[in-house]
C-alpha positions as CSV (number, residue, x, y, z in Angstrom):
1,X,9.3,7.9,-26.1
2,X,10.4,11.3,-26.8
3,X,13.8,12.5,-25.0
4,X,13.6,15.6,-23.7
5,X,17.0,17.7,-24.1
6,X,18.6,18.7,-21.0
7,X,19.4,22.3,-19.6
8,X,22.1,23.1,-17.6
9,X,21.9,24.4,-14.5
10,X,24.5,27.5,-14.2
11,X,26.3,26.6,-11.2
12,X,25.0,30.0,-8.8
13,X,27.4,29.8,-5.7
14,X,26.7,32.2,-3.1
15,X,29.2,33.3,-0.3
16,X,27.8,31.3,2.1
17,X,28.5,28.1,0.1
18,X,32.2,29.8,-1.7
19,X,32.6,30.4,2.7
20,X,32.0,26.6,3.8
21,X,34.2,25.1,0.8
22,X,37.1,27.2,2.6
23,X,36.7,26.8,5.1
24,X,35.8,22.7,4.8
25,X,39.6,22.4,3.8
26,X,41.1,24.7,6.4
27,X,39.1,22.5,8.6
28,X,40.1,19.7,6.7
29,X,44.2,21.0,7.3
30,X,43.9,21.8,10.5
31,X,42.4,18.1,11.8
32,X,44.8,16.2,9.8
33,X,47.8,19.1,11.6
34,X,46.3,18.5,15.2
35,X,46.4,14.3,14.4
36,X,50.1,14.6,12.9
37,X,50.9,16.3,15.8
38,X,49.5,14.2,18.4
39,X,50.8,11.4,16.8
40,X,54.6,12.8,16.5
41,X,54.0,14.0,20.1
42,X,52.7,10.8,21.9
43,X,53.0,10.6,25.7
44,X,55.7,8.4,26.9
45,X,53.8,5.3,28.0
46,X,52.0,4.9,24.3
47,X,55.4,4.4,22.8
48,X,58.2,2.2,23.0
49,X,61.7,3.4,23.1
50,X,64.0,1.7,20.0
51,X,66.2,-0.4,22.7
52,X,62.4,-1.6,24.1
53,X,61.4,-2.9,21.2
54,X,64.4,-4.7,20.0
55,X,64.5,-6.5,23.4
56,X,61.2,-7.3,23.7
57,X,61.8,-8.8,20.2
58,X,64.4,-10.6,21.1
59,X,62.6,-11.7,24.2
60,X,59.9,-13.1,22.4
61,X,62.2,-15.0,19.9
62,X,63.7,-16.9,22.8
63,X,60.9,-17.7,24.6
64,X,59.6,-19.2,21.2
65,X,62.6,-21.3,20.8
66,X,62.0,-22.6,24.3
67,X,58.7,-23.1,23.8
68,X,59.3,-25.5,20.6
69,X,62.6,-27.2,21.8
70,X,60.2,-28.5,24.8
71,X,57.6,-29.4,22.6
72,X,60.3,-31.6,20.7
73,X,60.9,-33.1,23.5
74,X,57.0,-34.1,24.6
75,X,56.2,-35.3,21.3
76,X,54.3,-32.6,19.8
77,X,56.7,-31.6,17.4
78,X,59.2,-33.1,15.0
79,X,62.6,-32.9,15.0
80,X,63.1,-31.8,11.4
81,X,60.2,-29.1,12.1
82,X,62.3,-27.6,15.2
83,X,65.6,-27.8,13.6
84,X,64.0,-25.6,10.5
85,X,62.1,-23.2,12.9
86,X,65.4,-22.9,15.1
87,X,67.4,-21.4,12.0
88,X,64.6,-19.0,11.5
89,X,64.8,-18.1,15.3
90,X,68.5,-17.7,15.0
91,X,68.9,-15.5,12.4
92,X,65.5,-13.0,14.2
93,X,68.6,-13.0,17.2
94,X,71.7,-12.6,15.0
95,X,73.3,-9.4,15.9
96,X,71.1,-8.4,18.8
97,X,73.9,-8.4,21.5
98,X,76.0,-6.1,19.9
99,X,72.5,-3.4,18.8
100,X,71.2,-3.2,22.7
101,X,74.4,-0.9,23.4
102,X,73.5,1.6,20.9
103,X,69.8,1.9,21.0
104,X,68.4,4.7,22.5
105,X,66.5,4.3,25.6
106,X,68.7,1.9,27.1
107,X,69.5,1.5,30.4
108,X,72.9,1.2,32.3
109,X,75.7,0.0,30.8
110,X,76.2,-2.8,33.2
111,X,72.3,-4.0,32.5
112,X,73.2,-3.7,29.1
113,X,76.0,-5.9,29.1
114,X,74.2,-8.7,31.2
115,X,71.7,-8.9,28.3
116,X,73.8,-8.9,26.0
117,X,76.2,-12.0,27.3
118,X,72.7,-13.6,28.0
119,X,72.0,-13.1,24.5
120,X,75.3,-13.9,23.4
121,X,74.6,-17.5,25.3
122,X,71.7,-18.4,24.0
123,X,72.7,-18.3,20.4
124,X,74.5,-21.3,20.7
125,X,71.1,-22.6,22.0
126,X,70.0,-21.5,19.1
127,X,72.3,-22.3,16.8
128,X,72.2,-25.9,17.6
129,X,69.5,-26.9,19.4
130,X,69.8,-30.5,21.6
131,X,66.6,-31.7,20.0
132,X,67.3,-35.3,20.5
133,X,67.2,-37.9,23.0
134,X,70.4,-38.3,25.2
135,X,71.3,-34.8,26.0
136,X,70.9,-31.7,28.5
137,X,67.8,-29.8,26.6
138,X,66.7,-29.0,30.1
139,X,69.7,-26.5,30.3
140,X,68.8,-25.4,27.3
141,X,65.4,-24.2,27.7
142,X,66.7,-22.6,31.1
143,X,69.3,-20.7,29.2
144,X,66.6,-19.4,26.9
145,X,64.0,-18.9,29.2
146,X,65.9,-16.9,31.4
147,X,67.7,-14.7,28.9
148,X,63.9,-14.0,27.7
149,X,62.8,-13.2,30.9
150,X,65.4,-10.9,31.6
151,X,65.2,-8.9,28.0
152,X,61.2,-8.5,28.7
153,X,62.1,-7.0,32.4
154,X,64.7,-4.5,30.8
155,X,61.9,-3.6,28.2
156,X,59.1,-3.4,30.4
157,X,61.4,-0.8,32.5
């Protein structure tokens, strides 16, 4: 079989084509402008404020740890297993009570404060968790529980 040589095409661009290539990027720029913008400029309620999110972090770390120091105490989990997950869940709250005062978004000061001592009580929860038989884990799960509750109101506000 005999190859054939090839011949270039000259590359004939007329306005019409040298017009669309523009104006394809200016199209191109201005889409990627308008979604920047809308993005950077997002309506209130698509967004959460930075003292939102740290509560409802935090509110979702101590509802965790409630959830597993009950589930110590039902059998479905081991002891070893919730005393390892609670340092994990300890250090996710470390610090939290004294960043809520400073995060923008935040509410009054005295709300403020209330979940930050609620915080500030539940890391002794945390820190040592009553995962055996013989003591008040009840009061424990309350403690986190409610603390959680209260940072996901303050969030949701």
């Amino acid at each position: 079989m005999r190859c054939i040589p090839s011949t270039r095409i000259p590359a004939v661009e007329t306005r019409e084509v040298q017009s669309f290539r523009g104006s394809g990027a200016r199209a191109s720029v201005l889409v990627a402008l308008v979604l920047a913008l809308a993005a950077c400029s997002a309506p209130s309620g698509w967004t959460q404020t930075p003292f939102a999110r740290e509560a409802s972090d935090a509110a979702s770390t101590l509802s965790a740890a409630a959830e597993l120091l009950e589930a110590a105490h039902t059998g479905r989990l081991t002891n070893r297993y919730v005393r390892g997950a609670f340092v994990n869940l300890s250090e996710q709250v470390e610090g939290v009570d004294s960043k809520l005062p400073t995060l923008e978004g935040r509410p009054d000061d005295a709300t403020v404060a209330s979940l930050a001592a609620g915080v500030r009580a539940a890391q002794p929860v945390l820190a040592s968790p009553c995962v055996d038989a013989g003591c008040d884990w009840h009061a424990q799960v309350d403690t986190l529980r409610s603390t959680a509750d209260k940072l996901s109101k303050a969030a949701e506000a």
